[in-house]
Residue, then its C-alpha position, 0 to 999 in steps of 0.5 A: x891154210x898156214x904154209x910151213x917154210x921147213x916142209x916146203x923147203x923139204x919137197x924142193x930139196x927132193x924135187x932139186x935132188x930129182x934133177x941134180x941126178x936128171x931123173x925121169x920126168x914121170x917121176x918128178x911129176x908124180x912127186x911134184x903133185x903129191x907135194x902140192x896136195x900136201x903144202x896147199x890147201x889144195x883136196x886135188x892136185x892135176x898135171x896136163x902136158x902136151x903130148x907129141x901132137x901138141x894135144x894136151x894129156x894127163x901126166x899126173x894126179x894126186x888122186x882119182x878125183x883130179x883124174x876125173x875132173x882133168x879127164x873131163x875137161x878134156x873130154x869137152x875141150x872146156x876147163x881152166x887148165x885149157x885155158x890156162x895152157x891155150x893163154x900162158x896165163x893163170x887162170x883161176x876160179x874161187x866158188x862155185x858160181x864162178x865155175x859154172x859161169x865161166x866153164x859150165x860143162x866143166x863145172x859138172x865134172x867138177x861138182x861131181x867130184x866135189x870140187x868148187x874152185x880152182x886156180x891153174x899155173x902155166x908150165x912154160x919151157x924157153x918162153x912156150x908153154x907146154x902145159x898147166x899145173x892144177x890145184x881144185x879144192x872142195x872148198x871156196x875162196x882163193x889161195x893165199x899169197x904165199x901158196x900161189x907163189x909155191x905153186x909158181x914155184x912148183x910148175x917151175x920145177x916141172x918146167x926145169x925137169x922138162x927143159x932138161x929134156x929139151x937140153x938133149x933134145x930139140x923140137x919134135x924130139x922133145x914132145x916124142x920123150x914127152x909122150x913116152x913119160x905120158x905112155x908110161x903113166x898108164x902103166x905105172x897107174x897100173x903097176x900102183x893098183x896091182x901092188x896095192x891090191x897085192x899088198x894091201x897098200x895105199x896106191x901111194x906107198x905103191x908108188x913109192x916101193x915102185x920108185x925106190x926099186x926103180x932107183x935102187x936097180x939104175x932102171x926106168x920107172x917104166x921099165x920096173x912098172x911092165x915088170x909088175x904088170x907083165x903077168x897080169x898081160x900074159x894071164x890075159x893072152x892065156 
């Protein structure tokens, strides 16, 4: 897949403006893997952090299968993303065979979903690595030079948001905010699927209307997210 300098250099004005103005990083992730999905030739784009038992979770997705497939690894503590994390190294696999050979149980899941290779770029704040950034694809072969080196560049940014966070917050208080934005994924992956039933949408543009409200009105993208799922709570507690 050819990588276009003028579309990269776009996503990283909008990542760079996501930090310039020091926003949400829920918000940051949910850009960083749409992106990433789109630049690489990548069918399905996984965002795993640790959470504040230093376990790790998933922050974000390009779609429901990276959801899946991340979810599966998790389940069975086997995966390249794991790997990836527990070394601070990438750690990739181009076919299918390799795969199963070296992750078994999680070649399943991923076959499951179509997946046959995968390449995992740590995200590391002040020399720790908190996470991994996951790029499956339904096709075989490795990434190119270039696209590696975007998707170094990606995690990254991802690691830049975070350690904004940890600027205000050392320690324990920094995986505490890390969960939060984890929590609140949960309720935006809500509020996206309310909107676009609503509406007819893709869960996308879904989350692009929740981002600009959120934007246009000063609040927290969590904040905005309750709101719309707020009567879908009390229609349940009637």
């Amino acid at each position: 897949m050819e990588v276009r300098a003028e579309e990269v250099a776009a996503a990283v004005g909008e990542l760079a403006e996501v930090l310039a103005e020091r926003g949400e990083a829920l918000d940051l992730a949910y850009r960083l893997v749409g992106h990433c999905a789109r630049l690489l030739s990548a069918s399905a784009v996984g965002l795993l952090v640790e959470d504040a038992r230093g376990d790790l979770r998933l922050l974000a997705a390009s779609s429901g299968e990276a959801r899946v497939v991340e979810l599966f690894q998790l389940q069975n503590d086997e995966g390249p993303c794991l790997d990836c994390y527990r070394t601070g190294s990438p750690t990739a696999a181009v076919d299918a065979a390799t795969l199963q050979r070296t992750w078994p149980r999680f070649s399943v899941g991923a076959a499951s979903q179509g997946i046959v290779a995968v390449h995992a770029v740590p995200v590391q704040v002040g020399g720790r690595t908190i996470g991994a950034l996951n790029l499956f694809r339904d096709h075989e072969g490795p990434f190119s030079s270039v696209e590696t080196d975007v998707a170094h560049a990606m995690a990254s940014f991802v690691a830049v948001g975070i350690g904004q966070l940890e600027a205000t917050a050392q320690g324990e208080r920094l995986r505490e905010q890390l969960q939060e934005a984890l929590d609140s994924r949960v309720v935006l992956e809500q509020a996206k699927g309310v909107l676009a039933e609503r509406h007819r949408i893709h869960p996308d543009e879904a989350f692009a209307q929740l981002r600009a409200r959120a934007r246009t009105e000063r609040r927290r993208l969590r904040e905005v997210a309750s709101e719309v799922v707020a009567p879908l709570s009390r229609a349940r507690g009637a």
